[in-house]
Structures are given as C-alpha cells and as structure tokens.
Backbone as ProteinMPNN parsed JSONL, in Angstrom:
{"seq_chain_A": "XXXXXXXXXXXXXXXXXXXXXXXXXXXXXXXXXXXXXXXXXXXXXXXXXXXXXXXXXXXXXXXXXXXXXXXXXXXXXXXXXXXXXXXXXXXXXXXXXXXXXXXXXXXXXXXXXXXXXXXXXXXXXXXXXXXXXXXXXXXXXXXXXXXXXXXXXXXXXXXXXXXXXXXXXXXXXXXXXXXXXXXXXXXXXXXXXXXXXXXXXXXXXXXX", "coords_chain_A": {"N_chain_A": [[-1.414, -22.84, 20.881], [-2.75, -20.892, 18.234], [-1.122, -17.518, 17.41], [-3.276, -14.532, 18.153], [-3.793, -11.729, 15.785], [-3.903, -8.311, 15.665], [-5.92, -6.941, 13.846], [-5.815, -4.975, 10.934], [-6.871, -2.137, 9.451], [-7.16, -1.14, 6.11], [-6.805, 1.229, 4.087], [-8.271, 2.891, 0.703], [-7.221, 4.342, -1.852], [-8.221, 4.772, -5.444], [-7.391, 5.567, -8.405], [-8.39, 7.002, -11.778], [-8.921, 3.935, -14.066], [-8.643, 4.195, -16.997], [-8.589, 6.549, -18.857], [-9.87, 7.564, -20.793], [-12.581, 6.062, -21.315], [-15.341, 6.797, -19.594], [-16.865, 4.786, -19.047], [-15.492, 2.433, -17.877], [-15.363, 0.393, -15.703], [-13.363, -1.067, -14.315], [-12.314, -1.41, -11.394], [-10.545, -2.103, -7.819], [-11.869, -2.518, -5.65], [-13.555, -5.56, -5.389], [-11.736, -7.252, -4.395], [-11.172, -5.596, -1.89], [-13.429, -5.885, -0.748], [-13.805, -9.13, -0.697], [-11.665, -9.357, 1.361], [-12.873, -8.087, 3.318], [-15.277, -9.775, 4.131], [-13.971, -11.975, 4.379], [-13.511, -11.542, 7.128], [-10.589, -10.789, 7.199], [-9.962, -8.38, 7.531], [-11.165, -4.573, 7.664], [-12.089, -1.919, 5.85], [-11.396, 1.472, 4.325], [-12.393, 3.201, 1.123], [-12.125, 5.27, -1.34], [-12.801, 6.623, -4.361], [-10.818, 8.298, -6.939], [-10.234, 11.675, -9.192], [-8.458, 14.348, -10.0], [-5.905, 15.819, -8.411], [-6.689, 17.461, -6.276], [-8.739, 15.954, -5.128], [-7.206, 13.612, -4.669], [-5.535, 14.688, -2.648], [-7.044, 15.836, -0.746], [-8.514, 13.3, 0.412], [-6.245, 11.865, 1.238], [-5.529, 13.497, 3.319], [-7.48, 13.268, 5.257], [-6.583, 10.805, 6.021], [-4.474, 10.924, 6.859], [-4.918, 11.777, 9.718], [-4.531, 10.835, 12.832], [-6.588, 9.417, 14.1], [-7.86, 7.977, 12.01], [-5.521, 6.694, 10.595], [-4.885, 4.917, 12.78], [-6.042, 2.775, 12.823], [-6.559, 2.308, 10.361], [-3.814, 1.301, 8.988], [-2.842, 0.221, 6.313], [-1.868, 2.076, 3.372], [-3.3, 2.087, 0.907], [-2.595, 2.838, -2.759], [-3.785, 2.44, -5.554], [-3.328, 3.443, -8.738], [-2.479, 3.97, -11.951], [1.245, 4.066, -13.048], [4.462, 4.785, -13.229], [8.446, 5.156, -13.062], [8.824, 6.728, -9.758], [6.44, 8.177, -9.941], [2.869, 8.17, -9.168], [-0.625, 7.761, -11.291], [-2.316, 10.487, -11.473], [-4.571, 10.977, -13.432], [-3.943, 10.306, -17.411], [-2.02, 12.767, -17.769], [-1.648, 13.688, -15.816], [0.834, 13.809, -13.378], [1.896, 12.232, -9.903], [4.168, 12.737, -7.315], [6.595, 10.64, -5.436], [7.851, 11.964, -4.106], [6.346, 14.284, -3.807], [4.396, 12.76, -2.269], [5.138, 12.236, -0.309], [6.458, 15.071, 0.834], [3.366, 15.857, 1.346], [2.099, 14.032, 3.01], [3.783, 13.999, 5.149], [4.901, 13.815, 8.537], [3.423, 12.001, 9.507], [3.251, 9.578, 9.157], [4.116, 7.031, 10.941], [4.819, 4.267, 11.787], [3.204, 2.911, 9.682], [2.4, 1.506, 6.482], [2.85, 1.915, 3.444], [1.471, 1.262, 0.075], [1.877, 1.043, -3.102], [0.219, 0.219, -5.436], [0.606, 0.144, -8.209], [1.986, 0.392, -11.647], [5.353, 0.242, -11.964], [6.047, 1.761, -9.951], [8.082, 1.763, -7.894], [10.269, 1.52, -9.0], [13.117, 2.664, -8.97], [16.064, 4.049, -7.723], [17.182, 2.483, -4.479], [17.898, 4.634, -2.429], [16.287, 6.666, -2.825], [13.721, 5.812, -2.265], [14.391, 5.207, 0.694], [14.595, 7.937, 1.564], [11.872, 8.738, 0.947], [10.713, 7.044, 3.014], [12.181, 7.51, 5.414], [11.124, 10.715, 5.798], [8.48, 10.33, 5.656], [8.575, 8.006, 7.604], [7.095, 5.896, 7.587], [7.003, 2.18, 7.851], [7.195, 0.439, 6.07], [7.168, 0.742, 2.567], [5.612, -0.794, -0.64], [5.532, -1.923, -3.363], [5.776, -2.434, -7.05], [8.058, -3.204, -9.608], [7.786, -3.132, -12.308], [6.454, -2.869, -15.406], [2.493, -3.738, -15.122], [0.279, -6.366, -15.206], [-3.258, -6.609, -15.457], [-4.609, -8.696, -14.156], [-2.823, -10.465, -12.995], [-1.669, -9.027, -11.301], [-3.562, -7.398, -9.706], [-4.471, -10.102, -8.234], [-1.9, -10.791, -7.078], [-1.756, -8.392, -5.371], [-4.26, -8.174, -4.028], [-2.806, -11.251, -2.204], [-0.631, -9.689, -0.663], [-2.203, -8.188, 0.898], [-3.412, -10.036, 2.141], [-1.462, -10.858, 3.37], [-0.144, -9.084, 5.072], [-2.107, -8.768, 7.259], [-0.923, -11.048, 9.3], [1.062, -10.47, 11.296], [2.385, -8.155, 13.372], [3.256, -5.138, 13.027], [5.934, -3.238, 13.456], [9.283, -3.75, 13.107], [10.651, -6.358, 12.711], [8.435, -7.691, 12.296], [6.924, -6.609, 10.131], [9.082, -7.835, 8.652], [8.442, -10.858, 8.628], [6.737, -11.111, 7.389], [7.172, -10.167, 4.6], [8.652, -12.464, 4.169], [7.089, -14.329, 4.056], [5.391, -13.395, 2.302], [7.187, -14.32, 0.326], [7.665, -17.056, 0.511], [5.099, -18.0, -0.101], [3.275, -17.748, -1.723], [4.164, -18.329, -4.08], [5.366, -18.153, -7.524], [4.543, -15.305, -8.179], [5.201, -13.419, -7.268], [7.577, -12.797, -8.063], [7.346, -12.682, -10.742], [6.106, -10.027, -11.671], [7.795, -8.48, -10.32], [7.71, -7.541, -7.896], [8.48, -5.523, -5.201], [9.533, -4.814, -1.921], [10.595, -2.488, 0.113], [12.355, -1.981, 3.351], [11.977, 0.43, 6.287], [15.012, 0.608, 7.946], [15.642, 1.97, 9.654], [13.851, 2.756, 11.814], [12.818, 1.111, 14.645], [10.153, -0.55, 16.202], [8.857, -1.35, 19.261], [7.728, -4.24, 20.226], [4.653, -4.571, 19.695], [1.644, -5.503, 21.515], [-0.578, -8.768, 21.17], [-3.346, -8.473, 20.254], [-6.951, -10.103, 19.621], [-9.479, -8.453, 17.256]], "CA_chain_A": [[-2.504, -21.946, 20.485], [-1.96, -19.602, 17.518], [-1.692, -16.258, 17.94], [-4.019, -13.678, 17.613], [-2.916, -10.369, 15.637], [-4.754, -7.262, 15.153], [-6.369, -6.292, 12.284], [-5.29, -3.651, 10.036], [-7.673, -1.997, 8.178], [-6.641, -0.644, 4.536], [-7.181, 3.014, 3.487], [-7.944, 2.616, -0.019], [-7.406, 5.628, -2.733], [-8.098, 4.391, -6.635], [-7.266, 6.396, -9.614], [-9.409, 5.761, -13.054], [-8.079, 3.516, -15.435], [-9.056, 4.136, -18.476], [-8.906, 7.866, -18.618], [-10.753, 8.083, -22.401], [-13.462, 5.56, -21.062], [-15.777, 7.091, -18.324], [-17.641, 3.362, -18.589], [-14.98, 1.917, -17.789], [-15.561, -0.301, -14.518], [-12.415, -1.248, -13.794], [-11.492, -1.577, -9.819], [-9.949, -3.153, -6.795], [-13.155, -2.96, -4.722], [-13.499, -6.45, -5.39], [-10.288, -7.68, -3.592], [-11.314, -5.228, -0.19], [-14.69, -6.86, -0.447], [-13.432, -9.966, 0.002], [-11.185, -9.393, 2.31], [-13.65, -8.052, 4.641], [-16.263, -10.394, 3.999], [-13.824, -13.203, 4.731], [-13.214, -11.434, 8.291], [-9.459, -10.519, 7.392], [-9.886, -7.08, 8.026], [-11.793, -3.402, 7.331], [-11.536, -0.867, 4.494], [-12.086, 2.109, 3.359], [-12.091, 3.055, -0.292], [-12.228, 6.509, -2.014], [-12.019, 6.951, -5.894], [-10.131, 9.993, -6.983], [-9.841, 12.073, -10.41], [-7.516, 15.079, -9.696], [-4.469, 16.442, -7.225], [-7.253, 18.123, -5.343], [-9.112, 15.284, -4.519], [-6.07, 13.288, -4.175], [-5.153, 15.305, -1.251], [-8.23, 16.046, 0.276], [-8.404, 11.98, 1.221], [-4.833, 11.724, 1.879], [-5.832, 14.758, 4.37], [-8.397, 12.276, 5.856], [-6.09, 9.424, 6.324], [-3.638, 11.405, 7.573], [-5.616, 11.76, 11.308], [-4.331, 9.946, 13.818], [-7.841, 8.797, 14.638], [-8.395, 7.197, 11.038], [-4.358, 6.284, 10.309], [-4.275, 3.755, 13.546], [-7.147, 1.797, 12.516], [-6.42, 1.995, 8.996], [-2.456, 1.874, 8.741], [-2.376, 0.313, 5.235], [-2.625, 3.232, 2.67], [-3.075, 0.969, -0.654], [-2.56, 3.72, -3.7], [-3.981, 2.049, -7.082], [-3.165, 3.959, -10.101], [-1.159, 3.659, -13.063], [2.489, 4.743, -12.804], [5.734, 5.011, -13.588], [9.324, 5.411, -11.971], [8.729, 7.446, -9.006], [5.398, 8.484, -9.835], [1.166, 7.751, -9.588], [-0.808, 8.827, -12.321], [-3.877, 11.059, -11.442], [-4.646, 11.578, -15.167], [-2.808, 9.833, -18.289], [-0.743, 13.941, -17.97], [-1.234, 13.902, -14.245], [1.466, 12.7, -12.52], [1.99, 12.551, -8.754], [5.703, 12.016, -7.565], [6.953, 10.36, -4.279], [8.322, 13.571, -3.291], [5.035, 15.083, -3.36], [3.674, 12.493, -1.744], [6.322, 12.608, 1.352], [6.171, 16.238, 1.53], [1.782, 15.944, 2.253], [2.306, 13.122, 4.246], [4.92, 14.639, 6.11], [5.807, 12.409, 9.039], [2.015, 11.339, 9.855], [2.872, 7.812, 8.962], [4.713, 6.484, 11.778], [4.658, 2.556, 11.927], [2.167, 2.538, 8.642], [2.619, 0.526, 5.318], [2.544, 2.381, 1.496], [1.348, -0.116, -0.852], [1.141, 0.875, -4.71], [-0.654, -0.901, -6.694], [0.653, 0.891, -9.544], [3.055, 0.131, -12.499], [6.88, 0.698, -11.842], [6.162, 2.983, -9.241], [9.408, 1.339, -7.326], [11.552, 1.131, -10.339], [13.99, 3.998, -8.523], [16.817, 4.012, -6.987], [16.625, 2.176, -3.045], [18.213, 5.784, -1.83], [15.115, 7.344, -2.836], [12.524, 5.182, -1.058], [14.47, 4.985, 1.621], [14.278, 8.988, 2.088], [10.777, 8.581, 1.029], [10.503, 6.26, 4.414], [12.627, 8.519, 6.383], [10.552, 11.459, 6.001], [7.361, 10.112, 6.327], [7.972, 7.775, 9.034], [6.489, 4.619, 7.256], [7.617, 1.271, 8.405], [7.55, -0.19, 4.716], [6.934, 0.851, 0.956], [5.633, -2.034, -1.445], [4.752, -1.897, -4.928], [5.869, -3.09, -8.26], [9.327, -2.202, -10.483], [8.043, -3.247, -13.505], [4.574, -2.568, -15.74], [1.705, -5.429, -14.489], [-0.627, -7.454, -15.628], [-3.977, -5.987, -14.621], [-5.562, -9.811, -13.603], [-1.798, -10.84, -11.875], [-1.343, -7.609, -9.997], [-4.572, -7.855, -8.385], [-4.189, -11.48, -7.841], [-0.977, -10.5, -6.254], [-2.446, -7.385, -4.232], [-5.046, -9.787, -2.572], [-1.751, -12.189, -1.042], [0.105, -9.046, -0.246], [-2.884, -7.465, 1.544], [-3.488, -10.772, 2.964], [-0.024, -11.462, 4.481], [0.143, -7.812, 6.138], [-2.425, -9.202, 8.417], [-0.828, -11.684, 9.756], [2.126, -10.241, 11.637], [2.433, -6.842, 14.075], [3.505, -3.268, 12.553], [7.21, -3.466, 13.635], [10.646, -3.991, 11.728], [10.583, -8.201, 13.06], [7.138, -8.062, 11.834], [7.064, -6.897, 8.661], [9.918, -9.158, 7.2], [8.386, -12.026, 8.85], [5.226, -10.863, 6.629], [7.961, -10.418, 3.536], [8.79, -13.771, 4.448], [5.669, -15.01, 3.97], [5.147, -12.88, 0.313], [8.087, -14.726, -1.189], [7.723, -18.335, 0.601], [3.549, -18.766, 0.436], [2.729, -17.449, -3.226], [5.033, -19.068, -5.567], [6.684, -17.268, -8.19], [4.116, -14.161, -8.669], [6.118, -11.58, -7.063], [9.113, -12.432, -8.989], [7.109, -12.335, -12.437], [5.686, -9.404, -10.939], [8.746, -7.915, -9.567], [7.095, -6.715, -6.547], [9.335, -4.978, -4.21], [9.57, -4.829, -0.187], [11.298, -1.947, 1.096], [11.879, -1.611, 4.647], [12.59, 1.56, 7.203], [15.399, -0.029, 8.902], [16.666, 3.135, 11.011], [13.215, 2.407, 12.595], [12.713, -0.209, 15.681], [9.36, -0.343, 16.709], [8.345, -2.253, 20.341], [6.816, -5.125, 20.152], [3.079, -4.894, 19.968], [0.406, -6.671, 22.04], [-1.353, -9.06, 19.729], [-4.903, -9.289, 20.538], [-8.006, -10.157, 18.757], [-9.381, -6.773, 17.081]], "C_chain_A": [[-1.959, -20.86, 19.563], [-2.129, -18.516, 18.075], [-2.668, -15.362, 17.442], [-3.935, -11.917, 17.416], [-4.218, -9.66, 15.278], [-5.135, -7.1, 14.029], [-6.067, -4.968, 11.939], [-5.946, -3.497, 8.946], [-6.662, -1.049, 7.073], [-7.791, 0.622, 4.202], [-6.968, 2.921, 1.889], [-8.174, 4.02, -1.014], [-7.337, 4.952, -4.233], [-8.263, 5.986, -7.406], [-8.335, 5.508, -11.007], [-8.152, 5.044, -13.399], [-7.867, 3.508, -16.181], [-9.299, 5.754, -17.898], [-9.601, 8.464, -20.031], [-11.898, 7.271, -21.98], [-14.159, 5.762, -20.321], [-16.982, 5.94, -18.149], [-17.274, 2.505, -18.439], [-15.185, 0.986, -16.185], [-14.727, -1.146, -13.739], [-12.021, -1.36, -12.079], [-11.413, -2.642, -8.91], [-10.646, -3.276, -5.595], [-13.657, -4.637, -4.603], [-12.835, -7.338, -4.082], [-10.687, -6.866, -2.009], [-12.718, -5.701, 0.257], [-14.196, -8.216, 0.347], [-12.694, -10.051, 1.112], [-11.898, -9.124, 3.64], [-14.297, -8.713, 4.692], [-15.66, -11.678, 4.539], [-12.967, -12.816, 6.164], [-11.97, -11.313, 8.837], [-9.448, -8.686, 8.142], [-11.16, -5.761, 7.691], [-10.942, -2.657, 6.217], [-12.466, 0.149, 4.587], [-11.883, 2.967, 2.385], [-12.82, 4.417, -0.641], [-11.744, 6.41, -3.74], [-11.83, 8.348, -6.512], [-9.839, 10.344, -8.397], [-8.991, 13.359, -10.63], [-6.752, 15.24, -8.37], [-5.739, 16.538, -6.305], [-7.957, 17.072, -3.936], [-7.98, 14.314, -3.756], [-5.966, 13.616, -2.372], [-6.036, 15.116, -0.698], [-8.545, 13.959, 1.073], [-7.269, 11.522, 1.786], [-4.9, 12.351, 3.011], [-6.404, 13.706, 5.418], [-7.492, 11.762, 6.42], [-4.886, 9.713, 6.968], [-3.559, 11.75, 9.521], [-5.533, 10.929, 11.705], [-5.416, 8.628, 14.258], [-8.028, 7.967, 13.281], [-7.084, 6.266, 10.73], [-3.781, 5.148, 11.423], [-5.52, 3.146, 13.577], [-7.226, 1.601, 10.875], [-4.952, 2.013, 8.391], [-2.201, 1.291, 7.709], [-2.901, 0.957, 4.264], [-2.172, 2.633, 1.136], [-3.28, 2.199, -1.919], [-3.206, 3.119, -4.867], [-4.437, 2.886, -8.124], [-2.252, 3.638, -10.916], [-0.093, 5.052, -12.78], [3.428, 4.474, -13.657], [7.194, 5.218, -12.67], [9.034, 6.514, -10.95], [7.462, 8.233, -9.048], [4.071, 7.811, -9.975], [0.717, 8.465, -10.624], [-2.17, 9.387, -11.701], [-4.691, 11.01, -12.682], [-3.973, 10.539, -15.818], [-1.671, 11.232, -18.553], [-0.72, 13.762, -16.493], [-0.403, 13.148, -13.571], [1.545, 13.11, -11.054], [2.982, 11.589, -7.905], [5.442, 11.531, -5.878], [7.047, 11.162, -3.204], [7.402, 14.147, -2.67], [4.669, 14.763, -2.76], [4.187, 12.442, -0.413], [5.936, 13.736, 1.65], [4.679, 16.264, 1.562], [1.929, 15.184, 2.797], [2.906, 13.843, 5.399], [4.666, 13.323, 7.477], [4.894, 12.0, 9.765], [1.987, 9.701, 9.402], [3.84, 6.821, 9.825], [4.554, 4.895, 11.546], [3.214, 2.581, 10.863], [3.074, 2.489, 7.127], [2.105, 1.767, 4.407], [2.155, 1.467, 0.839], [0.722, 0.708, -2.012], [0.608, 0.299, -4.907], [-0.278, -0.291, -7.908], [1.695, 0.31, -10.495], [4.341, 0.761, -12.338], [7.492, 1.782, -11.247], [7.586, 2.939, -8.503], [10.143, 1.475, -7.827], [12.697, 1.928, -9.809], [14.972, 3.444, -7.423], [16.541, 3.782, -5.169], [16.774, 3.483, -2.14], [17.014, 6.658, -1.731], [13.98, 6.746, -2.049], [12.806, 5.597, 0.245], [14.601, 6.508, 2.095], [12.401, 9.034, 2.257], [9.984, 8.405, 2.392], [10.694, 7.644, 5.486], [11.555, 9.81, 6.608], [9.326, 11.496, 6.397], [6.955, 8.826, 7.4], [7.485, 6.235, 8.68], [7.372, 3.345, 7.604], [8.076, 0.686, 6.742], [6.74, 0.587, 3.753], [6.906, -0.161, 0.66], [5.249, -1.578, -2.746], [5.866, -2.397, -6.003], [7.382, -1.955, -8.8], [9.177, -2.63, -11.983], [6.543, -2.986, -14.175], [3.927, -4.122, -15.624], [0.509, -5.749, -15.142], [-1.976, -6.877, -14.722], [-4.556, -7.3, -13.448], [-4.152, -10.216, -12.396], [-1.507, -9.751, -10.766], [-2.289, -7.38, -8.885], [-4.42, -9.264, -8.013], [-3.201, -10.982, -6.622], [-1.07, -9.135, -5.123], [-3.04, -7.995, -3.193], [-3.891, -10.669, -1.948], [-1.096, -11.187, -0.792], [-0.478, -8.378, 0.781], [-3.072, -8.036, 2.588], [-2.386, -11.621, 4.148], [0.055, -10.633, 5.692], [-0.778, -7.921, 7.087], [-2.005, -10.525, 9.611], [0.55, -12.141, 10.868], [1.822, -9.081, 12.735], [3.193, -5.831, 12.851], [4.947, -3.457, 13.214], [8.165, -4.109, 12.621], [10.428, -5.472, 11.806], [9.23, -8.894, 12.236], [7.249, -8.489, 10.666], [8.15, -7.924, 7.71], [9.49, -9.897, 7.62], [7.217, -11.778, 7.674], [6.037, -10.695, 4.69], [8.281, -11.299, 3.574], [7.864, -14.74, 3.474], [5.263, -14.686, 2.639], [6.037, -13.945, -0.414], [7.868, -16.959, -0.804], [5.994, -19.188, -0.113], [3.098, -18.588, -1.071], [3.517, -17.681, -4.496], [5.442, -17.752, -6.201], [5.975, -15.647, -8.878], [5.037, -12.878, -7.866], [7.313, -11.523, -7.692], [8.549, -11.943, -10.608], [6.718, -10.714, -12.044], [6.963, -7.908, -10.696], [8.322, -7.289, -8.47], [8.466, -6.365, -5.418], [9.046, -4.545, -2.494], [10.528, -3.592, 0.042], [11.132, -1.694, 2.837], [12.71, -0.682, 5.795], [13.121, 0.608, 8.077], [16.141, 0.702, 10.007], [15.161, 3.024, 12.109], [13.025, 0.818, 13.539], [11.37, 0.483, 16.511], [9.104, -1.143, 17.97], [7.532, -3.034, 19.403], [5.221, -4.795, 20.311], [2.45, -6.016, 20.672], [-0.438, -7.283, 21.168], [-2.387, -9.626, 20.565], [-5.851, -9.049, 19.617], [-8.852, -8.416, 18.453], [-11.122, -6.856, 17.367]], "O_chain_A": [[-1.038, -20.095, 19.852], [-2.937, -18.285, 18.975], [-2.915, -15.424, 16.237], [-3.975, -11.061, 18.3], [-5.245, -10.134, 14.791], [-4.297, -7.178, 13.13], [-6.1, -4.001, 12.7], [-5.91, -4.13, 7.89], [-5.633, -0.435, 7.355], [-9.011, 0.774, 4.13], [-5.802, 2.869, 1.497], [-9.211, 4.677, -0.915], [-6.222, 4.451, -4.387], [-8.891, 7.013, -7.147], [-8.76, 4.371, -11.206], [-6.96, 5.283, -13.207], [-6.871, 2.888, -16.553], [-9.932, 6.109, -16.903], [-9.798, 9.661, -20.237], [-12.81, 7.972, -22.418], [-14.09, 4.746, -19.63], [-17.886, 6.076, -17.324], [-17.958, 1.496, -18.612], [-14.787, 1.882, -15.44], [-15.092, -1.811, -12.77], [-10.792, -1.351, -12.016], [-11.942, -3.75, -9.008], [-10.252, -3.944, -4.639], [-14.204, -4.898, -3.532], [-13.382, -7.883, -3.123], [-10.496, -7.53, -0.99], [-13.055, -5.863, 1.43], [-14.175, -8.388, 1.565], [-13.066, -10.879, 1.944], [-11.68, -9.67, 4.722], [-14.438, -8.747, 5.915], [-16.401, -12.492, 5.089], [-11.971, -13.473, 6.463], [-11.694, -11.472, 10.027], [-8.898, -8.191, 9.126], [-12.252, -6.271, 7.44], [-9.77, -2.713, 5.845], [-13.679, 0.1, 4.794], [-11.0, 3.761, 2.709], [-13.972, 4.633, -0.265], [-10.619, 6.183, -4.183], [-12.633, 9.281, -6.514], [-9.211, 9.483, -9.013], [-8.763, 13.431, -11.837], [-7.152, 14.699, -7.339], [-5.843, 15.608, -5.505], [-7.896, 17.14, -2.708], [-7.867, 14.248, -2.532], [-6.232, 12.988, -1.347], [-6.036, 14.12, 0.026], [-8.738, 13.735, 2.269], [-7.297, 10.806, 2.787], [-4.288, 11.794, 3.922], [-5.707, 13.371, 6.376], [-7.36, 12.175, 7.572], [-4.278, 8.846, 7.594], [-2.6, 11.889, 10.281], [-6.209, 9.974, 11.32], [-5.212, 7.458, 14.582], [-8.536, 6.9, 13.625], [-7.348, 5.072, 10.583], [-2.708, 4.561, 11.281], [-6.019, 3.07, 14.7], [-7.945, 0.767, 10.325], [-4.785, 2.668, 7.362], [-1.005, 1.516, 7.524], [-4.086, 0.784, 3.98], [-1.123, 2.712, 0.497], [-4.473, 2.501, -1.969], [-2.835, 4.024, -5.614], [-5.618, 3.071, -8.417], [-1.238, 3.028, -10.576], [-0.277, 6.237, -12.503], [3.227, 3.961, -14.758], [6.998, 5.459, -11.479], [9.006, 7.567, -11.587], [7.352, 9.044, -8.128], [3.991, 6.911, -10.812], [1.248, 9.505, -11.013], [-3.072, 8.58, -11.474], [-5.885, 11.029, -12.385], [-3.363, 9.753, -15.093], [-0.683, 11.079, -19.272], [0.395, 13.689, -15.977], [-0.682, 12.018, -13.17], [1.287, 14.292, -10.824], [2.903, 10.372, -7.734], [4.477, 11.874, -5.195], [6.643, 11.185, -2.042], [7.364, 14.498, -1.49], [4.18, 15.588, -1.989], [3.445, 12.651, 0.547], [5.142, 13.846, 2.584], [4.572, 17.331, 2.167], [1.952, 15.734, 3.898], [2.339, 14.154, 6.446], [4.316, 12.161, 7.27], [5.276, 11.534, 10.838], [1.051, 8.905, 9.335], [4.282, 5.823, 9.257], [3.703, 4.726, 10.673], [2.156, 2.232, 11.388], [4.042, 3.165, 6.779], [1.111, 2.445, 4.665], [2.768, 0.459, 1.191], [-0.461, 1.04, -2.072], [0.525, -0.579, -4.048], [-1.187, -0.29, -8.738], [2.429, -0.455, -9.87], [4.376, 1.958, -12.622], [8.504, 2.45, -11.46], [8.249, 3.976, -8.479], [11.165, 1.639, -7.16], [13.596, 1.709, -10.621], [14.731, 2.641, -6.521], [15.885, 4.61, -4.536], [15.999, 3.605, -1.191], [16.751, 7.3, -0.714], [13.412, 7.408, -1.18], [11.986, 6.173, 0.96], [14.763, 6.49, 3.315], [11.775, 9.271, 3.29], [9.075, 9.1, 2.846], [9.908, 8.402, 6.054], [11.124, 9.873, 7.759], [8.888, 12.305, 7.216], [5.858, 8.553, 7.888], [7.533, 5.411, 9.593], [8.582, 3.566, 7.627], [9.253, 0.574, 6.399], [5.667, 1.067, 4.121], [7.72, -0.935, 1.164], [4.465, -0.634, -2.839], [6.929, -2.77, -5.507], [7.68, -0.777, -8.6], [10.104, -2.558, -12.79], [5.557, -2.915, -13.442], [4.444, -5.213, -15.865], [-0.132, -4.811, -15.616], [-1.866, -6.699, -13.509], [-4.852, -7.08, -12.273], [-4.359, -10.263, -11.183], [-1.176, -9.862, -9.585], [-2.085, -7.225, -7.681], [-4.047, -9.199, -6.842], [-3.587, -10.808, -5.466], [-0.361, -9.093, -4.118], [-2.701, -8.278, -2.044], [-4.194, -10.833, -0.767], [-0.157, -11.82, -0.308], [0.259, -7.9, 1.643], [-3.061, -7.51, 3.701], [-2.434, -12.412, 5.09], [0.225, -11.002, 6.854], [-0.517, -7.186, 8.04], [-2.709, -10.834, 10.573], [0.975, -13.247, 11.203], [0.627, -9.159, 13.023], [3.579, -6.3, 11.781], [4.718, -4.527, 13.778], [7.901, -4.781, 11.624], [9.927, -5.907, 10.769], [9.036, -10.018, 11.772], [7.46, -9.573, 10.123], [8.057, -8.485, 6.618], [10.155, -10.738, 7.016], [7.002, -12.83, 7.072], [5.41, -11.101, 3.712], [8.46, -11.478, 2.369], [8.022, -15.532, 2.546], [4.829, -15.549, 1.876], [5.744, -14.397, -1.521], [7.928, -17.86, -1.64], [5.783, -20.354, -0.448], [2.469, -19.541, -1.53], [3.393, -17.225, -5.633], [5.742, -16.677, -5.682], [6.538, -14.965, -9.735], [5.303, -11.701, -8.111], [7.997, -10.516, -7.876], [9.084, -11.16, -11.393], [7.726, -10.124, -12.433], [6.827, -6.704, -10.913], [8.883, -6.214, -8.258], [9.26, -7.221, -5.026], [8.083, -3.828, -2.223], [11.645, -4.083, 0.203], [10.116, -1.336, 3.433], [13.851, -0.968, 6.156], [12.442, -0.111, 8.811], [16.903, 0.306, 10.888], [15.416, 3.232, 13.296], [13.108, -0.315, 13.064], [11.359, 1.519, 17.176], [9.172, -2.267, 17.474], [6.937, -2.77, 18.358], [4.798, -4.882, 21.463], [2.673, -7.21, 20.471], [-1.078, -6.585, 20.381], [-2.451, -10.644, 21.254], [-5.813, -8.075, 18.864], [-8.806, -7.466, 19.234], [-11.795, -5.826, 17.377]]}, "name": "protein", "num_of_chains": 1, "seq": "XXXXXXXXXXXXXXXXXXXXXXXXXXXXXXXXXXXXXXXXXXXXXXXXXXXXXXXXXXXXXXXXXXXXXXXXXXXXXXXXXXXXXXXXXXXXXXXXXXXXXXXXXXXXXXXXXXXXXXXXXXXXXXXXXXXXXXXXXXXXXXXXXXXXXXXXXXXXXXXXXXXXXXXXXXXXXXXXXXXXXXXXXXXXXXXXXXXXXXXXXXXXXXXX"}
C-alpha cells in the first residue's frame, strides 16, 4: 500500500514582470491552479509591487498558524546573484530576506522562481539556512526561460509533495527532481541546497 504524505500547501508571493507594461499578464497562478485542482495540494498567492508590501505578506506567512499549513514559500520575481527584484531598481537581497524571516522558518522550503538568484557562493545559502531555520533553498543559478522555468516550477512543486519535511525527505524529493524530469534542471541549472546541521524526526504521514 503506498504511502500517504501530507500535503503542503505553497505560500505564493509574485513580483511584476514587465515593470514598463502594467498590461502585462504574465503569472504563475496558472501552475498553483493546477496543482490544486489536480488535488496535489493548497495555495495561497499574493502579488506584490514594493519592499512594503513585500514584507507585509512575508509578515503573514511568517505565523505559525499560516507557515505549518503552508511551508512552501515560492518567491517569483526576476533576479540576480543573491537578490529578488521588487522593481527593475528594486532589489531585495538574501540577507534581507533572512534578517525578516528571522528563524520563523523551521522545517520550511524557499523556492525562487527567480533568475540566478542561487548563483552565490554555497557559504552564503547555507548561512541564509542557518539563520532562518529552513530545511532547503531551491532556485535557479543561471537566467531562465520564462515557458521552461515554469514548466520546471510545476515538477519541483510537484515532487515537494511527495515526501515529509525532514533532511531524509527532502533529498529523497531531490532525488526525484533529477531522476523523474529529464534533463530540465540541468539546462535550467536549478539548484537544491540543503540545511544539513538540521535533523528533523520523522513525521507521521497521513492523508491531509
């Protein structure tokens, strides 16, 4: 009998895309549609145009009560090494985003979606981790393809359900990114980091 793992809903924050186009219609609402619709999991999705707002949903997702029913916090904006972009001037660094987090992300997943937000040195993530507690960081080390990156968002979103929240977990769920989807995370460069000074218990896996 397979098993049956919890669901993990996705906390989703989008940035525009087009920051000269305000008819631009661009997003990854699509991809958490489906996913809920095909009974993988829950979402929920905020679109953001400055720091302020930024925060103020990060604030949200930061409550215990919303952050263990929603422990993947999917970022999609355009980036760069070590930073999201709020803006095409706004940037918003790792750092920053560790120190508002602060260590409210215990056994919960980061997931860019952004361009070459990873590109940085593993020392840096892995404080990143440390400070806020996160079991894994994912996102991209190189600039993406808007149609392959979502492509590849949807099997990355869809693997992280299919495991527990723990160190054993998640690489069995990195496992599963590099064996089940052929060669898009290498074109891709998608990156896995994972908090390995953390050891989480085993979780109970029951139907959600």
């Amino acid at each position: 009998m397979a098993r049956k793992i919890k669901k993990k809903g996705i906390y989703c924050i989008e940035g525009l895309w087009d920051h000269h186009n305000i008819q631009d219609q661009s997003t990854v609402l699509p991809i958490l549609d489906l996913l809920e619709k095909r009974g993988y999991c829950n979402y929920i999705y905020h679109d953001c145009a400055t720091k302020s707002e930024l925060e103020y949903f990060l604030d949200k997702w930061k409550n215990k009560s919303v952050n263990e029913k929603y422990p993947i916090l999917y970022l999609a904006f355009h980036g760069d090494p070590s930073n999201i972009f709020i803006t095409h001037k706004d940037k918003y660094s790792l750092k920053e985003l560790a120190d508002f987090l602060g260590d409210k992300c215990k056994g919960k997943i980061i997931y860019f979606g952004s361009c070459s937000t990873l590109n940085i040195d593993k020392r840096r993530i892995n404080s990143f981790l440390e400070k806020t507690g996160a079991i894994a960081a994912i996102g991209y080390k190189t600039d993406i393809d808007w149609i392959q990156s979502t492509a590849c968002d949807l099997f990355v979103l869809e693997a992280l359900q299919t495991d527990s929240l723990d160190t054993k977990g998640i690489k069995r769920m990195h496992k599963k990114i590099i064996t089940d989807y052929g060669n898009l995370h290498k074109i891709l460069d998608l990156r896995v980091v994972i908090n390995d000074k953390l050891h989480f218990r085993r979780q109970k896996n029951i139907a959600s």
